[in-house]
C-alpha positions as CSV (number, residue, x, y, z in Angstrom):
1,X,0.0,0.0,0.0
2,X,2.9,2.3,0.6
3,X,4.4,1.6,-2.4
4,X,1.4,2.7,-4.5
5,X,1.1,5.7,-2.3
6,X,4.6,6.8,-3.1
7,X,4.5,5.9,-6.8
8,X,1.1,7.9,-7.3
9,X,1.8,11.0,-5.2
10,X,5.6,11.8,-7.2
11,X,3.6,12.4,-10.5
12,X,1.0,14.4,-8.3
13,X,3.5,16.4,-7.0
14,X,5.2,16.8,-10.6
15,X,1.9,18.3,-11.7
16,X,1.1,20.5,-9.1
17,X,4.9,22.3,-9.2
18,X,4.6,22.1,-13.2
19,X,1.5,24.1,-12.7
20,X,2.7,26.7,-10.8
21,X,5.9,27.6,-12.6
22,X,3.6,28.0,-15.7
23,X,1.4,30.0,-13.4
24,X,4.1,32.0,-12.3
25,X,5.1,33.2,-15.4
26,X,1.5,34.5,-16.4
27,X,1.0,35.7,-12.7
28,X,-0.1,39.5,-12.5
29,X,2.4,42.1,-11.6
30,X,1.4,42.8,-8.2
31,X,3.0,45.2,-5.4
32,X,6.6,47.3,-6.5
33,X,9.5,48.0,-5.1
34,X,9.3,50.1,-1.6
35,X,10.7,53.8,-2.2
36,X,13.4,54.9,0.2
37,X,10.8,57.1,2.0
38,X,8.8,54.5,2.6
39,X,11.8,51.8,4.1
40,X,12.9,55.3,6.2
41,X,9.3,55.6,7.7
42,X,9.5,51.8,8.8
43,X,13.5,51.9,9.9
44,X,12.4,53.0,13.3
45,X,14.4,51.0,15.7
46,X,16.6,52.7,18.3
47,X,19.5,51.1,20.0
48,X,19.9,51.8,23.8
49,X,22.9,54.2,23.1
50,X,20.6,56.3,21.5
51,X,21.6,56.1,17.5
52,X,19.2,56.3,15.3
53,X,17.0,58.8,17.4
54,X,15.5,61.2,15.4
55,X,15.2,65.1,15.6
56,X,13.3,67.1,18.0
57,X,12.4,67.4,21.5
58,X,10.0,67.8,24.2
59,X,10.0,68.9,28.1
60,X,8.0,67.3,30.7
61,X,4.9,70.1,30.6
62,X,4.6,69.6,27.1
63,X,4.4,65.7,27.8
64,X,2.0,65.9,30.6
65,X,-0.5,67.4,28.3
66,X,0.0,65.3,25.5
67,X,-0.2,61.9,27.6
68,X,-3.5,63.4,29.2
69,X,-4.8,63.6,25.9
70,X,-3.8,60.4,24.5
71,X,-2.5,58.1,26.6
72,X,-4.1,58.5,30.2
73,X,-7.5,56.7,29.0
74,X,-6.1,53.7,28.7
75,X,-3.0,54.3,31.4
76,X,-4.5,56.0,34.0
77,X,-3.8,59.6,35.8
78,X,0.3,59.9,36.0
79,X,0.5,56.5,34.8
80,X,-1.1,54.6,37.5
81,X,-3.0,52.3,35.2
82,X,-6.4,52.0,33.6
83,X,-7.9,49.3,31.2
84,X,-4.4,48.8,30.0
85,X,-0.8,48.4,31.7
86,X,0.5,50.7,34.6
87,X,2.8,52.5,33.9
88,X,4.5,54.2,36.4
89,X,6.2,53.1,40.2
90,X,6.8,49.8,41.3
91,X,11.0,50.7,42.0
92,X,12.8,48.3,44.0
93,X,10.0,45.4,43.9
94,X,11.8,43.6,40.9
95,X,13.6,41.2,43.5
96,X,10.5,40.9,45.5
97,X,8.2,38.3,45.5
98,X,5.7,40.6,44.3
99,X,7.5,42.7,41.7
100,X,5.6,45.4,39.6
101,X,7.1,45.7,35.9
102,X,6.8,49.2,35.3
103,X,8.8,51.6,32.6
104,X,10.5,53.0,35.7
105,X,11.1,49.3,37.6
106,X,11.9,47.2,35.0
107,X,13.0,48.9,31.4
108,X,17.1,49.0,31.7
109,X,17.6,52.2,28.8
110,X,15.0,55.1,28.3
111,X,16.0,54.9,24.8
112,X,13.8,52.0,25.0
113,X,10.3,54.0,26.4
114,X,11.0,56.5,23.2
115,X,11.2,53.7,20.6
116,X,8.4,52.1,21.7
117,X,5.9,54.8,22.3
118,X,7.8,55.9,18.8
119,X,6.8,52.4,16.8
120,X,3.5,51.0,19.0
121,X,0.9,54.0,20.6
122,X,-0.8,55.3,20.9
123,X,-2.8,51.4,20.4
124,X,-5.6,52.6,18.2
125,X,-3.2,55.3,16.1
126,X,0.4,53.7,16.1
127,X,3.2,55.9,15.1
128,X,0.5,59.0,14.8
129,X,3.0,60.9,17.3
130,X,5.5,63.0,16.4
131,X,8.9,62.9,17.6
132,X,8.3,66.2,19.5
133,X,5.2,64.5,21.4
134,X,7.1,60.8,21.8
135,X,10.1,63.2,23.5
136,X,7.4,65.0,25.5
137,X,6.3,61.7,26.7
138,X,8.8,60.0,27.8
139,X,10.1,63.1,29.1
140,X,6.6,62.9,30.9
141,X,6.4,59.3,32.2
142,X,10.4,59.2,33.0
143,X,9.6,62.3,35.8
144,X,6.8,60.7,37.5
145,X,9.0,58.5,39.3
146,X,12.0,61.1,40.0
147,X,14.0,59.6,37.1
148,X,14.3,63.2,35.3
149,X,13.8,66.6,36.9
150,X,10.3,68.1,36.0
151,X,12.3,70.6,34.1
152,X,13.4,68.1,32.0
153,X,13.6,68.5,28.2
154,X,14.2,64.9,26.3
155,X,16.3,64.5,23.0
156,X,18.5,63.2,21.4
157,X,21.5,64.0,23.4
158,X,19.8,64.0,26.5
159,X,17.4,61.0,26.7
160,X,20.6,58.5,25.9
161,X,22.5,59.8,29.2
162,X,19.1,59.0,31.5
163,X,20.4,56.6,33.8
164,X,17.2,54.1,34.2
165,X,17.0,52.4,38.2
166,X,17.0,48.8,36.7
167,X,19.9,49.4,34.1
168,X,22.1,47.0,35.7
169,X,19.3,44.8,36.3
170,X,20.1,42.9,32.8
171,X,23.2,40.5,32.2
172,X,24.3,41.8,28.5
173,X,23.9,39.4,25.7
174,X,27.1,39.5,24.9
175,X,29.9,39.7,26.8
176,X,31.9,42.4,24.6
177,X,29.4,44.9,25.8
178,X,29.7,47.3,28.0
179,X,27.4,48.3,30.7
């Protein structure tokens, strides 16, 4: 039964991959070739040193209004938490038995709180910000907890040299890097 199995699905197979190189060649022209505007608007990752931040900045006050307009519904008042995560205190619990992952607890670089807001909020209009408001914010959310002066202003000279409370809570990935 095997046998006859093998021998019948080979030819079936021969078909099928026949048919789809002939298809292939006939198929429609679909999609084209991204335009270097279009790569740049989606090359959005920044490293924990800080390259590839872009231009701009923003100071606590101006981040204070912008997350009560689009981020405390789902965060809460100063980051407390709402429907979605909190996002502010929890400092020192990381090694407890009850430790509260928070931006300010748990995130090693703020570099890391600008890319993200940058790349994933808010949830309903990712990337809508612009880098003025993501600055603002993160300027915002870092001095809840005392990390930056409420004077603050965050770019991209400034938010790199933030030193975060958990930073040396990580083990690098490699061990040619630096702490």
């Amino acid at each position: 039964m095997f046998k006859r199995r093998v021998i019948f699905a080979l030819p079936c197979a021969a078909v099928v991959l026949m048919a789809l190189d002939a298809k292939g060649a006939d198929a429609p022209n679909l999609g084209r070739v991204a335009t270097s505007d279009e790569i740049a608007r989606r090359d959005l990752i920044v490293s924990p040193d800080g390259e590839n931040l872009p231009a701009g900045s923003g100071s606590v006050a101006d981040g204070a209004m912008v997350y009560a307009e689009k981020c405390a519904a789902c965060h809460g008042a100063n980051g407390a938490g709402g429907p979605m995560d909190r996002l502010s205190g929890g400092i020192g619990t990381i090694g407890s038995d009850d430790p509260i992952k928070t931006v300010a607890s748990y995130w090693p670089y703020a570099t890391t709180l600008f890319d993200y807001v940058r790349r994933a909020m808010p949830a309903n209009a990712p990337q809508s910000l612009s880098n003025d408001e993501v600055y603002a914010v993160t300027a915002y959310l870092l001095s809840i907890d005392g990390i930056v002066d409420g004077d603050a202003v965050m770019n991209a000279d400034s938010l790199p040299g933030v030193e975060m409370p958990n930073r040396d809570g990580f083990i690098p990935w490699s061990p040619d890097l630096e702490r």
